[in-house]
C-alpha positions, 0 to 999 in steps of 0.5 A: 984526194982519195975521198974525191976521187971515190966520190967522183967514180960513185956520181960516174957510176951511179948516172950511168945506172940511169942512163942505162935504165932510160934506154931499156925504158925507151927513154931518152934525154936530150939538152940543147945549150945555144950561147945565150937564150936570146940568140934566134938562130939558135933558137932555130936550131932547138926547133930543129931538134924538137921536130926531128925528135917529135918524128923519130919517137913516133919513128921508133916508138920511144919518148924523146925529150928535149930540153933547152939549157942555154945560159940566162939570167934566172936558171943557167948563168952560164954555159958552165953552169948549164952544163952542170946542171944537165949532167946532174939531170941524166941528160943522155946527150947534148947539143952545144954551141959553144961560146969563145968565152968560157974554158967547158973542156973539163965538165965536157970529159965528164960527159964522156968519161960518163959515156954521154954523146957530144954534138957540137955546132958551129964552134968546137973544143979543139982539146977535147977528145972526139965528140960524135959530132960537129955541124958547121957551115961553109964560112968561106963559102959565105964569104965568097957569096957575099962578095959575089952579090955585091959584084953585082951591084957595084959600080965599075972600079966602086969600093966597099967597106966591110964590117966584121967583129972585134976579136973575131972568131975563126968563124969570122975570119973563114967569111972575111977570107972567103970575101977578100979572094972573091972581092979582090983587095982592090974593092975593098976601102977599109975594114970596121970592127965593131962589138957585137951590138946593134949600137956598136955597129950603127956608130961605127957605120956613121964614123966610117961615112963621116970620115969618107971624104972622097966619097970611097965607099960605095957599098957596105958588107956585114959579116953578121946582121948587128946593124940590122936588129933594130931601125936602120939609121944609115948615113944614107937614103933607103936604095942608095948604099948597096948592102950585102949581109950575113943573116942571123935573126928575123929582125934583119928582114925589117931592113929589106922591107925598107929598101936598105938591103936586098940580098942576104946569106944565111945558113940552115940553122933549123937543119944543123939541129935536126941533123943534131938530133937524128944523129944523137937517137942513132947512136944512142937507140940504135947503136950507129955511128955518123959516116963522119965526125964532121958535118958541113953545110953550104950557105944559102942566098936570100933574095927576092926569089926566096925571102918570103918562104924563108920568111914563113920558116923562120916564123915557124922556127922562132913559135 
């Protein structure tokens, strides 16, 4: 145990050495950790972080580098194991997103007992200690917008179902809440839950309609855009179902250009990792802390006003 320990304290003592030499060098270490390295918002949001960085190391006259350690099926199996392999990397900071799977706490008061910046997005670990920073968005809001969207194009006394996700996180449950106060009980036919997936989600969206006898259901809000990452297979026309959705990756627009859906809500993935990183160099290079610990975004509409500019960032986000 007293072995242990000794050798915990040296790996502690001996990165710190690193890390203080980086900053007399100029040089600094950021690693960004998303769920999975197939998730496009977050690859949105290491865009984020790469641009930002790009512009405060000609900023400041520093070498900024950052990396990508989210969880696959080659380098970093999971997010544990990314974060092993970051720490024993000397990065000086992380970017994370958390996943409602894996208990991180402990390798997460390593970084800190280590002295190594924290910045959370989306989700955070409520049993840790403070982190420097947590981005998140405005779930309620999200909620909110979309029952309003869908307001608009309801018929009198229509009703809608909304799908949402098994187990849903406090993420999940913040947007239905923020649905349910805007939309009124009474519109809403039933909730569906489904897995995560794209054929999850198509099955439960013909199951709902198939059992619809009477005809209820006259529009459908997604809570994220499961049943959009693919080809629509709808038990309806193209225009006849409204259709009201959370965006989370490019593949979704496939659906408004066939006329399935026609009004999305998404939030600024690319901005929470410049935020990210503007922060972490702040701290890290310039000794300054965040006015907060705690960072939230507003929700954005997406419609025919906007689409096609946030069409070409998400373009330049994902290349």
């Amino acid at each position: 145990m007293k072995q242990t320990l000794l050798i915990g304290i040296f790996i502690i003592s001996t990165l710190n050495t690193f890390s203080q030499n980086n900053e007399l060098l100029g040089t600094f270490k950021i690693v960004f950790i998303g769920e999975t390295i197939e998730n496009t918002k977050h690859k949105a949001v290491f865009s984020g972080i790469t641009h930002k960085a790009e512009h405060l190391a000609k900023a400041y006259s520093i070498d900024i580098e950052c990396l990508e350690y989210s969880p696959n099926t080659v380098y970093f199996k999971n997010q544990t194991d990314a974060l092993s392999k970051a720490f024993f990397s000397n990065a000086d900071a992380i970017i994370i997103c958390p996943n409602s799977v894996e208990n991180i706490s402990p390798i997460l008061d390593l970084y800190q007992e280590s002295n190594k910046e924290i910045v959370f997005i989306e989700n955070t670990i409520p049993d840790l200690s403070e982190a420097l920073l947590s981005i998140s968005s405005d779930e309620y809001k999200a909620g909110a917008l979309m029952a309003q969207a869908m307001l608009k194009k309801l018929p009198t006394k229509g009703r809608v179902a909304i799908l949402t996700k098994e187990n849903p996180s406090q993420i999940y449950q913040e947007r239905l809440n923020g649905l349910k106060d805007a939309l009124g009980y009474k519109r809403i036919e039933k909730i569906v839950f489904t897995n995560s997936s794209y054929h999850s989600a198509i099955e439960k969206i013909q199951e709902t309609m198939h059992a619809d006898e009477n005809n209820l259901i006259k529009g459908w809000i997604f809570l994220d855009d499961w049943a959009l990452r693919g080809l629509p297979k709808f038990p309806w026309q193209a225009g006849e179902m409204p259709i009201v959705s959370m965006q989370s990756s490019p593949i979704s627009y496939l659906s408004y250009d066939l006329n399935f859906v026609k009004t999305f809500i998404i939030h600024p993935y690319f901005q929470w990792g410049a935020i990210s990183c503007e922060t972490l160099i702040n701290k890290i290079f310039n000794n300054k802390l965040p006015e907060s610990n705690e960072f939230k975004t507003q929700p954005i509409i997406v419609n025919w006003e906007n689409i096609h500019a946030l069409r070409r960032e998400w373009e330049s986000w994902l290349n």
